[in-house]
C-alpha positions in Angstrom: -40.8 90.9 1.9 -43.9 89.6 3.2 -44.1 86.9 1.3 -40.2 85.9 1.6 -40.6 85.6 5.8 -44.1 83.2 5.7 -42.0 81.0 3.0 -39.3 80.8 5.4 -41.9 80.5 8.4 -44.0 77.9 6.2 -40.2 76.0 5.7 -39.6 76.2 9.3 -42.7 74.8 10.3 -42.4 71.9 8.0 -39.5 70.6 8.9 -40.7 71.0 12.7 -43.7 68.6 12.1 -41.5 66.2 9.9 -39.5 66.1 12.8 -42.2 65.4 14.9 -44.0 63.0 12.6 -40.1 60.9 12.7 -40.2 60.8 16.2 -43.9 59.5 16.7 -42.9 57.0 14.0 -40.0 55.8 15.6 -41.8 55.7 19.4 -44.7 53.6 17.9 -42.1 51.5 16.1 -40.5 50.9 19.5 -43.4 50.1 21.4 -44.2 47.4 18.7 -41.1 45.9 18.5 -41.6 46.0 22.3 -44.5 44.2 22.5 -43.9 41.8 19.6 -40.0 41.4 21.4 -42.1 40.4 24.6 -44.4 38.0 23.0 -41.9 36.4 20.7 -38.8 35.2 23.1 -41.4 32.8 25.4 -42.7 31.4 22.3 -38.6 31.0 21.0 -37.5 29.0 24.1 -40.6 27.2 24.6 -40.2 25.9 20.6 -36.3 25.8 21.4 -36.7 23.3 24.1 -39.2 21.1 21.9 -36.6 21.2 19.1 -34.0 20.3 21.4 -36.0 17.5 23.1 -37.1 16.3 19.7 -33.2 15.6 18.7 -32.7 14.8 22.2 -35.1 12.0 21.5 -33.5 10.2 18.8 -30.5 9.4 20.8 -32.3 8.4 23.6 -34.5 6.1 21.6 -31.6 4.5 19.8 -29.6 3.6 23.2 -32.9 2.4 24.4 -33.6 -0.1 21.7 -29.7 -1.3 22.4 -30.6 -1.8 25.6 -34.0 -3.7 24.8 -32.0 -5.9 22.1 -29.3 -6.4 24.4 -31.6 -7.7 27.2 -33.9 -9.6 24.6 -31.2 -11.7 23.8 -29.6 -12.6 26.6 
């Protein structure tokens, strides 16, 4: 009898600290994500713009070197 209520005890308590292992898991894995959340969208709209203004460029240049044809032959 003894030993039927410190398996069930032992079972109980197992599945208690694999509860609280999941949770600790999870907590960290939200404060990384977090962190790595905060660090990353900066760096995304700062390389978004220089992407943008990259293939911004290319139009610009092209109209510009109309323009400097246009005025170098007339």
């Amino acid at each position: 009898m003894l030993t039927l209520l410190m398996t069930i005890l032992f079972c109980w308590l197992f599945f208690k600290v694999l509860k609280l292992a999941f949770r600790v898991t999870w907590g960290a894995a939200k404060i990384l994500a977090s962190v790595l959340f905060i660090a990353a969208v900066p760096l995304l709209i700062v390389c978004l713009l220089f992407a943008g203004g990259l293939v911004l460029l290319v139009p610009v240049a092209l109209v510009a070197a109309a323009f400097g044809l246009l005025k170098a032959c007339t």
